[in-house]
N, C-alpha and C positions, 0 to 999 in steps of 0.2 A: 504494500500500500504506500501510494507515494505521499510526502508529504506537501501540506498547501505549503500555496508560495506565500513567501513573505509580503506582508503590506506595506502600502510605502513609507509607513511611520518606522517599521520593524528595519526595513534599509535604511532610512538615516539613522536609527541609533546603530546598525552595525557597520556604516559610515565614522559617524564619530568615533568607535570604539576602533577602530585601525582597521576594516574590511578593508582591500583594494581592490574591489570588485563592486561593495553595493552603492554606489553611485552612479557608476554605468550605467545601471538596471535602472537606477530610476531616469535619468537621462533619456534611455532607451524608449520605457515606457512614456516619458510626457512627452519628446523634442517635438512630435509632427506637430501635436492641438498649441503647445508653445509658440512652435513656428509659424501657426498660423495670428493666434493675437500677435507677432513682434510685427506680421507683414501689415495687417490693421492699424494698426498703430501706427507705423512709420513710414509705409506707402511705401517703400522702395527696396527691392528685394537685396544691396547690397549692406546697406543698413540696419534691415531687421536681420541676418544673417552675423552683423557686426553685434548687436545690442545683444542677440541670443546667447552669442559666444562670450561676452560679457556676462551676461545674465547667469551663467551657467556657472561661470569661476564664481561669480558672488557667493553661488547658491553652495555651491564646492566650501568655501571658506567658511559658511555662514552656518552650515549644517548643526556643529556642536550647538550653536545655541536656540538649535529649533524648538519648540517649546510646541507638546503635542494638542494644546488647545482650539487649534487650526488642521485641518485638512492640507494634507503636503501639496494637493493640487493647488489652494489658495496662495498660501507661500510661494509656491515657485513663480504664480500668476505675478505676484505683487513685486517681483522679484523681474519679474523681465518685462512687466510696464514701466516700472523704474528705470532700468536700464533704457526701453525705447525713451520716455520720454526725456532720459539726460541727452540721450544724442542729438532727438528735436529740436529741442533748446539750447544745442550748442551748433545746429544748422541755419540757426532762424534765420542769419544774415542771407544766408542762399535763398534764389528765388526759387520755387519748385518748380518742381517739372513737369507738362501734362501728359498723363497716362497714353502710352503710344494709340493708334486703331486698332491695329494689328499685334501681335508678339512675335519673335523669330522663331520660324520653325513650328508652327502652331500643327498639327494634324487636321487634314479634314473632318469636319463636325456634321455629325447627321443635322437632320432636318430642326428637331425638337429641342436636341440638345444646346444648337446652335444659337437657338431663343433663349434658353436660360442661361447661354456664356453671357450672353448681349445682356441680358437681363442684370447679371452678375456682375458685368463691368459697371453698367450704369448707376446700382447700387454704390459700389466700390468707391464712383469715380464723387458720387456725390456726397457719400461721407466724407474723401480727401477736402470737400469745401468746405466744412466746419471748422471750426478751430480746436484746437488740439485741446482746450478744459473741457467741449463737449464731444467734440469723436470720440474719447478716451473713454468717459462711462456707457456711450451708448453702447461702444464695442464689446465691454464688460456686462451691462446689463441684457442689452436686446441681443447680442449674436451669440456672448458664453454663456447669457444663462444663469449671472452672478445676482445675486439678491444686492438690493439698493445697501443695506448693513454690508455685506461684504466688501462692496463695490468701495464704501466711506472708508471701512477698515484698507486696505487694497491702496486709494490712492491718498489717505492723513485728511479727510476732508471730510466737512460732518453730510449727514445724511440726508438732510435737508438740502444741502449743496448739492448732491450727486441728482436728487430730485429735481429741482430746476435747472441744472445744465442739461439735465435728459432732455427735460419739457421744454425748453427754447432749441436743442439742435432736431428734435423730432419735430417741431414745428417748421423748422427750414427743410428736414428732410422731406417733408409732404410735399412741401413747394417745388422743391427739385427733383422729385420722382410724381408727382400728380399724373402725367404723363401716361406713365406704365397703368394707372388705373382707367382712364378715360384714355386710350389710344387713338388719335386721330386716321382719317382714311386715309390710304399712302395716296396722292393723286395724280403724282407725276412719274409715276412710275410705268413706263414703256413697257405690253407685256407683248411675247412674240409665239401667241399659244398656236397653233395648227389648229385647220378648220374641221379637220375629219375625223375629232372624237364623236362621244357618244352626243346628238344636239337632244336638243329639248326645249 
């Protein structure tokens, strides 16, 4: 009978106590959902790639003083928002950059799916328009999932705060996605159908 695997609390205390190994495993197990909040966050994949790897040695250093009243997932959350937003704020001077059309090397996309990349970008691109005090809870509340308490614990800021920066970038998000719910008729779009399907 094999034994359960360890929790992720069970790996960081056998972290701190000299494992060379259980930090890996939690690495292992969080890096991709990580990966995805540093890209939210920072909009740019060489960055959130930087902040991550940043995020990681913190968490590395920081282990002995985990304190298991938190969930290891929250921690490492709150651990590599940090890290994104030290980077943000040490880029402000830079003017950003707009999200390309296209990607290199993208695979052809079925029909359906195709909708929901577009769809995905346009999300994406309109969150990039907010300012980073409200992208940041929205990304933690509406897309991970975090409770407004966690989200307060998470970025040092009370809970009422994380409420009204949602409620004012969610009010701009409707503005710039209105769109995708009322979609207008495409009208100028040239179509080149063949006459000899099925009429009617």
């Amino acid at each position: 009978m094999t034994a359960a695997a360890p929790t992720d609390a069970d790996l960081i205390a056998a972290h701190a106590a000299g494992d060379p190994h259980a930090f890996s495993e939690i690495v292992r197990r969080h890096r991709d959902r990580m990966w995805a909040v540093a890209l939210r966050t920072v909009r740019d994949p060489e960055e959130a790639a930087d902040a991550l790897q940043e995020a990681f040695i913190s968490a590395f250093r920081a282990a002995a003083n985990f304190r298991a009243e938190s969930q290891v997932t929250t921690w490492l959350h709150r651990i590599v928002v940090n890290a994104c937003l030290d980077r943000v704020r040490r880029r402000q001077a830079r003017p950003t950059v707009p999200l390309p059309e296209q990607g290199h090397n993208e695979p052809a996309v079925p029909r359906d799916s195709m909708a929901e990349r577009e769809t995905r970008l346009v999300i994406k691109e309109a969150l990039s328009q907010l300012p980073e005090d409200q992208r940041v809870p929205i990304v933690l509340v509406d897309v991970e999932g975090y409770s407004v308490a966690e989200t307060a614990k998470m970025l040092g800021i009370a809970e009422g705060t994380v409420k009204s920066r949602c409620a004012r970038g969610r009010g701009k998000l409707a503005k710039l996605l209105g769109h995708l719910r009322n979609p207008e008729p495409e009208g100028d779009v040239p179509t080149h159908e063949s006459k000899h399907g099925e009429g009617r």
